[in-house]
N, C-alpha and C positions, 0 to 999 in steps of 0.2 A: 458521456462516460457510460459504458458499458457495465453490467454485473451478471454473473451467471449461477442460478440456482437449482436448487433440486426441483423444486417444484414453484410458482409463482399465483398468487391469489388475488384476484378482482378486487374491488372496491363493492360489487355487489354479491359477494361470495356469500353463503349460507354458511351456521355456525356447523352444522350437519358435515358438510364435505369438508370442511377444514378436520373437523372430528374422524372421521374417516379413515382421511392422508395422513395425520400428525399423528395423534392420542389413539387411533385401536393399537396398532400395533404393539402400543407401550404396555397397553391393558394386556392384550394376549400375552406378553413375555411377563406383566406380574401374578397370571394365572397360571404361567408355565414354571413360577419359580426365577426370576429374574429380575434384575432391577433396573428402574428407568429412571428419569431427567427428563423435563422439559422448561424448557423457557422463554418466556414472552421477554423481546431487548425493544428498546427504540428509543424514541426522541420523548420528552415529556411532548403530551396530550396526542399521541399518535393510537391509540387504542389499543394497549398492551391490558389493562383491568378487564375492559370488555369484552376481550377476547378470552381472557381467562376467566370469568364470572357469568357473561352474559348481560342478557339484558329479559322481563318480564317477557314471557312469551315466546322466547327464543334463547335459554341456557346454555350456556359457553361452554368450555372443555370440562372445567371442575366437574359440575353438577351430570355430563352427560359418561365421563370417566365412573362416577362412582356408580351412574345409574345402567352402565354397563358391569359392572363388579357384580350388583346383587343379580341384576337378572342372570349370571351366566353359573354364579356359588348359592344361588335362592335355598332350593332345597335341598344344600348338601354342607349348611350353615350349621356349628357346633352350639349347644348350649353356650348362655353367658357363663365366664369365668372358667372354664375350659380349659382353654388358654389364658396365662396370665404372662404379661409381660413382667419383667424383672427389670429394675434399676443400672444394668450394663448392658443393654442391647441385645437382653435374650429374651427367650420367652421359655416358659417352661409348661407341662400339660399339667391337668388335676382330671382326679377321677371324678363319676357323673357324683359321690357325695361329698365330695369337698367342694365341689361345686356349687351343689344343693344348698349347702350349708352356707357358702360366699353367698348366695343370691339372699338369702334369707334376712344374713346381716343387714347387706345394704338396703335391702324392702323398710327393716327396721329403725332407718336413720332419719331423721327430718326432713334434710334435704336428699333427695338421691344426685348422687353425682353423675350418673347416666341417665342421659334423657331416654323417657319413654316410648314408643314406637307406637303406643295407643293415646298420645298428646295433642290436640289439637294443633295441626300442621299454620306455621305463621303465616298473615296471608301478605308480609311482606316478599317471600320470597315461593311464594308454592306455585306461581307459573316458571318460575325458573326451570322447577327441577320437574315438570310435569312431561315426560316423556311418551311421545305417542308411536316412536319407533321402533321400542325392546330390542336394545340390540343385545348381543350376548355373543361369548364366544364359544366356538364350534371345539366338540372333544374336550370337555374336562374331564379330569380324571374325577369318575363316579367314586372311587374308593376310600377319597381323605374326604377329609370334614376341615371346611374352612371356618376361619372369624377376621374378621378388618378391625385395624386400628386407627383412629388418626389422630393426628397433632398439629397443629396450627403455632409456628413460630414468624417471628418478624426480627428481621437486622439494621437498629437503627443507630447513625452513627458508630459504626463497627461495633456495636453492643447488638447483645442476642436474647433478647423479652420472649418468655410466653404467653402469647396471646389468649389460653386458654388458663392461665392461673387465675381463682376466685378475690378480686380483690373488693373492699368494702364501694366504692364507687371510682368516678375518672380517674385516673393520678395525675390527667395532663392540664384538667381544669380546677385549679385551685378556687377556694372559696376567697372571697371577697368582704371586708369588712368597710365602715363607713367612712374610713379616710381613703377609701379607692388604694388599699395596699392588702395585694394579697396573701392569706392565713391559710395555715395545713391543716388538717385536724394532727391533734397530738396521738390520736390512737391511730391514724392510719399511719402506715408501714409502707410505701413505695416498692414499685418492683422492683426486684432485683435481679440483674445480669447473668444470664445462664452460661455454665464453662461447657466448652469440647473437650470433648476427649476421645482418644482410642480405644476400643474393645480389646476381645483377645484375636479376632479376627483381622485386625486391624482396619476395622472401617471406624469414622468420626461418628461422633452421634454427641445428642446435645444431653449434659446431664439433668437430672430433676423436671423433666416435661411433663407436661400432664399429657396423658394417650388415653384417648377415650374408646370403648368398646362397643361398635354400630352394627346395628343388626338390619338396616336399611337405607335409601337413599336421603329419605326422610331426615333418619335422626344424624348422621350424616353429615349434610347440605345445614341440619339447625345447629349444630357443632359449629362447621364454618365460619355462620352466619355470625353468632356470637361472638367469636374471636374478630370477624369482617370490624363490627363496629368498634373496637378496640385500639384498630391498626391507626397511625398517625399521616395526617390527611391536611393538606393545609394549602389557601389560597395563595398563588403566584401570578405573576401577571402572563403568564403560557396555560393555567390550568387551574379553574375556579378551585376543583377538588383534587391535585397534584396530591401522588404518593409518595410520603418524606423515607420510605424503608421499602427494603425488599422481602417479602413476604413470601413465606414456606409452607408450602400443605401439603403433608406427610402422608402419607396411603400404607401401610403396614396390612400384610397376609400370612398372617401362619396357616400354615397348611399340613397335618400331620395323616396318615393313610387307619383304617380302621385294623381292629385287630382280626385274625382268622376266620371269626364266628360273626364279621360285619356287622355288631354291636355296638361295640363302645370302641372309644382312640384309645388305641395302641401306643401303651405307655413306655414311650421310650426317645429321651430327648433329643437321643441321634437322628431318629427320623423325623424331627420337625423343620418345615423348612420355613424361612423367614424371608420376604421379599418385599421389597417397599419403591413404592414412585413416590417421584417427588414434585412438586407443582409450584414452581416458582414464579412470582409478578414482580420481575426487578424494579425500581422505581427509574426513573426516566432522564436520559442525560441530558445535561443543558448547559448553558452558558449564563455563567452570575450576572455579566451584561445586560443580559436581552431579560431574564426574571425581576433585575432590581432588586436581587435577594442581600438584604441585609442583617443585623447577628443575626439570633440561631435558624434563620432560612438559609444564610450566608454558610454557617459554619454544615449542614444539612447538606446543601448542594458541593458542598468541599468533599464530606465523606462520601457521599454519591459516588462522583466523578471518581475518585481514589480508587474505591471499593470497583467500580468498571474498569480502569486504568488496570487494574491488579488481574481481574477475571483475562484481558486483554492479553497480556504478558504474558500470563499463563499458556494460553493456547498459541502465540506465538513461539515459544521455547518448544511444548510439545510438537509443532509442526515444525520448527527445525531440527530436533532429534531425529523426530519421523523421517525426514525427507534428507536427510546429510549422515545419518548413524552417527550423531554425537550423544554424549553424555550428560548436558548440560542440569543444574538442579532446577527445577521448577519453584518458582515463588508462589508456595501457596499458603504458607503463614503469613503474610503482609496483607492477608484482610479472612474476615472471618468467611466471607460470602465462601472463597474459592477453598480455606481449610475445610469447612463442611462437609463442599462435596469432592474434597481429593479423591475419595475412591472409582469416584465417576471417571476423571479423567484417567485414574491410572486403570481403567479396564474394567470395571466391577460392576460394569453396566450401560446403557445403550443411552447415549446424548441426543437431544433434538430443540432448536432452537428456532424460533417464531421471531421476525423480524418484522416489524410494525412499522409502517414509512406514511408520515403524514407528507400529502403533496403541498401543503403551504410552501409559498416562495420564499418565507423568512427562516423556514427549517433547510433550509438549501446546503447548507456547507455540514451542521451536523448530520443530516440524512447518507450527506456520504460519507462521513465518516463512520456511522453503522454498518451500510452494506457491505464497506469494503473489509469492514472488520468480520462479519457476518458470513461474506464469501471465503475469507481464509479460514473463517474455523469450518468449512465441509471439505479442507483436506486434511481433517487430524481425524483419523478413525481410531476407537476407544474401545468398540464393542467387543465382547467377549464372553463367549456361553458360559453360562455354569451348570455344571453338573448337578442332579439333584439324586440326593441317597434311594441305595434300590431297599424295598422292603424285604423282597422276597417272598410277598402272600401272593396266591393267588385271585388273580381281578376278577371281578363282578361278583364281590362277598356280598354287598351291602343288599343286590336285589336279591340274589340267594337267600338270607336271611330275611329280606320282607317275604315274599316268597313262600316261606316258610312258615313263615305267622300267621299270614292269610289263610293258606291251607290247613294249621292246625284249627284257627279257631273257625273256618268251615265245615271241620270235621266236628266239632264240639259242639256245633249248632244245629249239624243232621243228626246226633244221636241225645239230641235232647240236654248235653252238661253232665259231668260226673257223678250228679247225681244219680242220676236216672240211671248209669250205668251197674250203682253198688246194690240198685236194687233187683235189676237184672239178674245180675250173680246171685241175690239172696232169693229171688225166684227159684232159679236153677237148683240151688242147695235143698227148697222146702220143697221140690217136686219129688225129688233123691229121696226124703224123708217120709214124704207121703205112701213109697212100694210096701211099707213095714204096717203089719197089722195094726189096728189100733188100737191103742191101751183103754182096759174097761176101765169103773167107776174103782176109784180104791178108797174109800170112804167107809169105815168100822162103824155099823151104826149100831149095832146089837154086839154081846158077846159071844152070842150062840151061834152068830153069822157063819158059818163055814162054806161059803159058796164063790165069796167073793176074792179070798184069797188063795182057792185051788186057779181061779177061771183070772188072775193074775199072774199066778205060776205058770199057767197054760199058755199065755200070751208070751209072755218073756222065755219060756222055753223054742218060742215058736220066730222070736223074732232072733234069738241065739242062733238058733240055727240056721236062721238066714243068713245070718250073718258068719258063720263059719262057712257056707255056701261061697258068699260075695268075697271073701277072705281067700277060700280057695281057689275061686277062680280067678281071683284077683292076681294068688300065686301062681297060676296055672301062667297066664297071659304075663305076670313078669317075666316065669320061667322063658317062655315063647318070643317074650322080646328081648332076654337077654342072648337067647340063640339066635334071635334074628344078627343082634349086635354084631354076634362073634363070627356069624356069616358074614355080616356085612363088613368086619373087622378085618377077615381072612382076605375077602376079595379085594377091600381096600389094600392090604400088603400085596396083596398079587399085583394086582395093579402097578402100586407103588415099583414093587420089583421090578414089574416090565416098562412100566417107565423109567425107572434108573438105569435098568440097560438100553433102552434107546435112546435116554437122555446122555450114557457116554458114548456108546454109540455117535451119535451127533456132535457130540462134544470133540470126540475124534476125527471125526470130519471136519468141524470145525477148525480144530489144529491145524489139521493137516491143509486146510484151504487157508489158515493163516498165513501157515509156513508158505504155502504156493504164493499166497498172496505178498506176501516180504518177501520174496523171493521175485516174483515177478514185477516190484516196487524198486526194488535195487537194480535189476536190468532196466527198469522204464531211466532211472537215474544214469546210469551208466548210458546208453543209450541217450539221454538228454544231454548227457556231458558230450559223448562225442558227435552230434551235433551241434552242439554248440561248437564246441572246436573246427568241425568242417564251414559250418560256417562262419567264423571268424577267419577261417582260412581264405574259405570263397569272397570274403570282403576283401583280403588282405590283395588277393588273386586279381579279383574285378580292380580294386585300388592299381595295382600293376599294369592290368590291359590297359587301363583306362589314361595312365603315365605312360605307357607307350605307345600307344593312339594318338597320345597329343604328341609325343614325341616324331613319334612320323609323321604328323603331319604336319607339323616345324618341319622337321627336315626335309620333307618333300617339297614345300612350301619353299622353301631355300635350295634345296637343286632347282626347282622352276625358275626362281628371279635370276639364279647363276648361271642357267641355260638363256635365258633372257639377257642378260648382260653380256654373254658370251657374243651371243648372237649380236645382240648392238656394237660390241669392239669388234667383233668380227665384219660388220660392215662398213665401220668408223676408219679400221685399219685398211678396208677394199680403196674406201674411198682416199684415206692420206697416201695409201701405196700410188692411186692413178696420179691424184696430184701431183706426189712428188716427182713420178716421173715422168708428168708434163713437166714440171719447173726444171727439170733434171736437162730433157730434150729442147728448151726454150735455153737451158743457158750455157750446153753445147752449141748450139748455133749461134747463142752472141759471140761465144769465146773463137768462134770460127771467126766469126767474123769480125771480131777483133782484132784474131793475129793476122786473119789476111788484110783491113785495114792497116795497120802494124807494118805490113811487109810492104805494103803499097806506101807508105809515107816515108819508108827509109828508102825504096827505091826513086824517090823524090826527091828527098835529100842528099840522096848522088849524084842524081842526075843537076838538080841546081848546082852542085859543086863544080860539077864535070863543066856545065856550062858557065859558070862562071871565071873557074880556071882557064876555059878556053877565051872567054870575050880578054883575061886579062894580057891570057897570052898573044891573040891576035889586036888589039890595041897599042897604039904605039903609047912609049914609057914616057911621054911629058904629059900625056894627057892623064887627070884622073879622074875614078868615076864618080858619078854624081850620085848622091844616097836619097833617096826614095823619099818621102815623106810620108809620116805616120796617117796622113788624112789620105794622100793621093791612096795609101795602097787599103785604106778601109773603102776608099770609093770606090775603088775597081779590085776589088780580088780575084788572083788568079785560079783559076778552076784546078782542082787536081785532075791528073790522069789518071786512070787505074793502069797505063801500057808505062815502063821506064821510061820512056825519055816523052817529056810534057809538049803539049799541042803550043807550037806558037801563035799570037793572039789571039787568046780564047776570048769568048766572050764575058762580059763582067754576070759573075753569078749573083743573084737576088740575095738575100738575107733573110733568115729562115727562123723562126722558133723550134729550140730542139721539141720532139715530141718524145711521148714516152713509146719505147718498145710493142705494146699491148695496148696499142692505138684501136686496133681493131676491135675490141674489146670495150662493154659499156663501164662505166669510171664515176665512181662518187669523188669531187675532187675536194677534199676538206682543205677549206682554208681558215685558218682562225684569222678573227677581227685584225688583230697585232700583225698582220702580215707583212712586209714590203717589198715591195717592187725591186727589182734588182736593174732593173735600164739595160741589159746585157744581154746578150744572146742564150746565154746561160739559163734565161727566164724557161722554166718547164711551162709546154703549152701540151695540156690534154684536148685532142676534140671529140667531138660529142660528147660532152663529161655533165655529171650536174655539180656544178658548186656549190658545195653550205658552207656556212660560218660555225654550223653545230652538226653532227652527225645525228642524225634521225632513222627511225625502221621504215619511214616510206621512204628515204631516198633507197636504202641500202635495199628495200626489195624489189625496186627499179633496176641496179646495177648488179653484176658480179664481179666488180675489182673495186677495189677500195685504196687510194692513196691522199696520205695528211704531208701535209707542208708545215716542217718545225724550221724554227730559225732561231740562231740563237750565235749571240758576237764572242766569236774567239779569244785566244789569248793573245795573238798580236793584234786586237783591233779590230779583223777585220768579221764579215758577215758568213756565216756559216748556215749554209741550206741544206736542211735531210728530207727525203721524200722517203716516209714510212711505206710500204706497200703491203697489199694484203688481198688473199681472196677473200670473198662474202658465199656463206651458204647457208642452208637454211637448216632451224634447230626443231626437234620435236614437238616440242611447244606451240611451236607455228612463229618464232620471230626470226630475229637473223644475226649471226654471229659471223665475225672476221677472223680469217688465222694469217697472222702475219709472216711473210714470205722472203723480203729483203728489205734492205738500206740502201740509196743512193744516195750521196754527198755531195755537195757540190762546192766550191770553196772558194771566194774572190779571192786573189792576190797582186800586189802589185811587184814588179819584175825588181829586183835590189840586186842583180848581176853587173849592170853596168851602169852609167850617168845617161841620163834621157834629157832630150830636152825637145819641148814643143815648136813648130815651127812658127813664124812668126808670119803673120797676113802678108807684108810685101818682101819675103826674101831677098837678101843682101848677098850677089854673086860673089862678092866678097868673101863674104861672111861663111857663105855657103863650103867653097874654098877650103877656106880656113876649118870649119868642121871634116872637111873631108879627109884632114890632113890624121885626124886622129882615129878615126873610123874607116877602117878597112872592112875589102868584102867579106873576108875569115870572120870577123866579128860580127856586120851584121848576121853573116850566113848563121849562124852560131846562136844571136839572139835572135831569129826569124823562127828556126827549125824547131827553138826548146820545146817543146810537149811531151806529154805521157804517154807511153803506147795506148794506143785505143782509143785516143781521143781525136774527134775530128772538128772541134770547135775553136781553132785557132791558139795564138801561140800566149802562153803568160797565165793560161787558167789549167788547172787539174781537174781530172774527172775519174774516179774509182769506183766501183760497185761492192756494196758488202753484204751480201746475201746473207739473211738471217738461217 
């Protein structure tokens, strides 16, 4: 048995190129905004876990998925709590101090519900995820700030557990007391069954999950890992560690674009977009037979099977709508696995499915039942872009604003800091202050002092008037720049002016090259129209020559065969014309020679008469005459004469087989088997002829005449002989055909005119006498002579020719 795949994977494949082929591409379309599916299917213990987890040293798709995510979002990663997911399958943003504020809380809680990213990495699982390739993908948009979410569910027994809810310890290993009968604690609380539901979007999601928020591969992959040992895992006889559920790792990306000033996310919940993969390790199908699965293994391997039955259906229905355009409903409420992910198949994102084939001999019959399952679902195509909202900013805000900060605070650290800057200024001011004289001692130390406050007046008289100086020229030079202004005011209007008229100026041009331009856009149209028209003409036209091309050449095609047929009757008719009138000139000269035989047999039969009226007249009347016998006159017949009056004793003529006319002539002589002999003279002898019992193409391309011998018993009894005749000539083809020419008859009879009777071996002169008495020469002359004209084979048989 044959199967045919997209692509096929060794037995010594790396987890590297399976990663490659399968999971980038999924990653690039959840970085593009898109959502993906993947799925490891196959038989229990065929390496559906391993390929999805890996193994120490060599990390499967999980660990190398996510360890693609950071390196490719590293540093364009939002603060925690940024983003906050909501309870219906949204996500909403917060500003950087609602944020602040969120991180604070949770720092201040006992336990923190997000693992730390500066944690001592477990060294159960740290060569897993220790990636020495960086892969990353090419062209993210620099301008949004991402955060990853993930959730870790399991579906067991069509029930829907999170694996990442904080429970007090196992739920699945009960405590043990001394009569070996196992006790719960009364405080702990079992988990409890998570519902689906629709959004407003209408995608499934699972309510009440815990979504945790990873800022690395690290914390991540320890997410995982924790749920990992959670998941229910149990010995069978196909697989020491058989996984009893099929297991969910959720990958969630909001990605929302920065604002104008490439700062802070841009607060506005339309432009968040949300895209999540999904990483599913189905548990494995099997036969309760070959496991020995008994209860809750038994009942385990039942929802199994079901839950796959169910996914199977599913893509069977959609690959028949697909491929027949019916409308059929898909069953995808009969298990929870395929409710999940309905949005998948109905289009809402990109399906890829990892078929896992153990070659044991005893997996032989389920193996193929996966692949064949496996090969029908790569003709149900699902994929389907989705759009992601435009911002409208323009791109490369973010380095612009780094950019910017770099160069301010470059600038800040060549001029020393602001400080340094206000003393600058207060420099400059005390230099300003410094041109003014300087103020003497003003200090009253005596009363009689009068020196001190003229040579103060003096000063301040001197510094007034400096300052009515700096005053005035101060007014001078506003005066001088407000003139400059008003020049510069005028010529700017001037300006202006002369640009508003060459700006309508041009504007009228512009019009006017409008209107050319619509103008010349309406004839390009026009002008397009009737081209078009010419040439759908010119089709209609060329369609026409090209119907009357063929038509001629049908038709000429058919004068040639008809000049061709012409010409063959035309030579068919040369050759029936010459035929016929050979046959025409062959049977003028029998008929001659017929009626002159004819006239020769009645001038015989006069001449017998004559001569016998005379033997009776010269005879004396006692005597009478003696009657011939029927042997004496077959032994000796007398010869005809062709002169009236017959040769006396001629000699006895031979006996002869008639021949046919066209003796000269080579002769197929067809005799069929059933033939018989007729013992008569009557017997047709052809010579040189070839006899068959069958008509064959090598006799007849031997011969040119052709005659069959039918026989067949009359209605009185007796034997009825026809000799078919025909010429043979030869046909295009190269074989040989006959055209039949006449009938000649031939026909026993015996004589019923008068009483015969045989002679007896010792004749009685007596007797003899006595017969003479009743038999006169009148009568035998009468029975002697009877024949048919034309016939020269004796008296009592017919001979006629009936030319076809």
């Amino acid at each position: 048995t044959q199967y045919s795949f997209k692509e096929v994977f060794g037995t010594l494949v790396v987890q590297k190129k399976l990663f490659d082929v399968v999971a980038k591409p999924l990653v690039e379309d959840l970085i593009r905004g898109k959502n993906g599916l993947l799925f490891t299917y196959g038989v229990t213990g065929s390496g559906k876990t391993h390929t999805m987890t890996g193994s120490p040293g060599d990390g499967g798709l999980l660990p190398r998925c996510l360890d693609m995510i950071f390196n490719s979002i590293g540093p364009f990663q939002a603060k925690r709590f940024v983003f906050k997911l909501d309870d219906k399958n949204g996500v909403d943003v917060q500003c950087e101090v609602d944020a602040l504020l969120e991180r604070q809380k949770r720092d201040a809680m006992p336990v923190p519900k997000t693992p730390s990213g500066k944690r001592q990495i477990d060294p159960e699982f740290a060569d897993m995820i220790n990636m020495q390739d960086h892969c990353k993908v090419e062209e993210v948009d620099e301008d949004n700030v991402y955060s990853v979410f993930v959730s870790y569910i399991e579906i067991y027994n069509n029930y829907i557990y999170d694996l990442l809810e904080e429970t007090p310890f196992d739920a699945i290993k009960p405590k043990w007391n001394n009569c070996n009968t196992p006790v719960r604690n009364g405080d702990f609380i079992p988990p409890q069954s998570k519902i689906l539901r629709e959004d407003q979007n209408h995608n499934m999601y699972v309510t009440g999950c815990t979504e945790v928020e990873v800022k690395s591969t690290e914390e991540a992959f320890e997410v995982f890992w924790r749920g990992q040992k959670k998941r229910r895992i149990a010995n069978t006889q196909l697989n020491r560690e058989s996984s009893r559920s099929h297991s969910v790792f959720i990958i969630k990306l909001a990605q929302a674009p920065l604002d104008a000033d490439g700062d802070n996310v841009l607060q506005e919940k339309e432009q968040i977009t949300l895209s999540q993969l999904s990483l599913v390790d189905l548990a494995g199908s099997e036969r309760t037979n070959r496991t020995k699965a008994e209860g809750n293994r038994l009942r385990e391997a039942g929802n199994i099977n079901q839950s796959l039955m169910t996914l199977r259906t599913c893509i069977e229905v959609l690959r028949e709508n697909q491929m027949y355009g019916t409308n059929k409903m898909v069953p995808y409420r009969d298990s929870k696995l395929t409710h999940l992910f309905k949005n998948y198949f109905d289009g809402e994102g990109k399906v890829r499915m990892i078929v896992c084939v153990n070659p044991k001999a005893e997996d032989y019959e389920e193996s193929l039942q996966v692949m064949r399952f496996a090969e029908m679902t790569q003709e149900v195509e699902v994929a389907r872009p989705v759009d992601r909202p435009l911002c409208g900013l323009t791109p490369g805000r973010r380095f612009r604003n780094q950019a910017f900060r770099e160069e301010l605070s470059r600038k800040l650290e060549m001029r020393g800091g602001p400080i340094n800057g206000e003393r600058e200024e207060q420099s400059v001011s005390e230099m300003f202050l410094q041109n003014f004289p300087p103020l003497p001692s003003c200090e009253l130390l005596d009363v009689n002092d009068d020196q001190t406050l003229p040579k103060l007046i003096e000063v301040l008289e001197k510094r007034h008037k400096l300052r009515q100086m700096l005053s005035e020229e101060f007014a001078k030079n506003v005066l001088a720049f407000k003139t400059m202004l008003q020049e510069f005011d005028s010529s700017v209007v001037s300006k202006e002016n002369y640009i508003q008229g060459k700006l309508s100026e041009k504007e009228k041009t512009i019009t006017g090259q409008k209107m050319e331009l619509e103008r010349l856009e309406k004839k390009i149209k026009t002008l397009e129209y009737k081209i078009e028209i010419l040439e759908k003409t010119a089709t209609i036209y060329e369609e026409d020559k090209r119907n009357l091309q063929q038509e001629l050449e049908s038709k000429s095609q058919k004068l040639q065969r008809q000049a061709s047929d012409k010409r063959r009757l035309e030579a068919r008719l040369q050759g029936m014309v010459a035929e016929t009138t050979m046959k025409w000139e062959k049977e003028c000269e029998r008929r001659v020679a017929a009626k002159q035989l004819e006239m020769q047999n009645k001038l015989w039969v006069k001449d017998e008469k004559l001569k016998q009226l005379k033997a009776i007249v010269t005879e004396p009347k006692n005597e009478k005459p003696e009657r011939p016998s029927r042997e004496r006159d077959r032994e000796k017949p007398v010869q005809r004469s062709v002169s009236p009056s017959p040769v006396p004793n001629a000699p006895p003529v031979r006996l002869r087989h008639r021949r046919s006319r066209s003796a000269g002539e080579r002769w197929v002589d067809h005799k069929p088997p059933s033939n018989l002999p007729t013992e008569t003279v009557m017997q047709p002898h052809v010579p040189h002829a070839i006899t068959v019992a069958a008509a064959s193409e090598k006799a007849l391309a031997k011969c040119d005449k052709y005659m069959l011998t039918h026989q067949e018993l009359a209605s009185d009894g007796e034997i009825e002989t026809k000799l078919i005749k025909g010429d043979v000539f030869k046909t295009r083809g190269g074989g040989q055909a006959v055209q039949f020419t006449e009938i000649e008859t031939l026909k026993q009879e015996s004589p019923t005119g008068r009483k015969r009777r045989s002679s007896p071996s010792n004749p009685d002169p007596a007797e003899d006498a006595a017969e003479s008495e009743w038999t006169d020469v009148e009568t035998r002359c009468s029975v002697a002579v009877e024949m048919r004209a034309g016939s020269a084979l004796g008296p009592g048989y017919q001979h006629h020719a009936q030319p076809k």
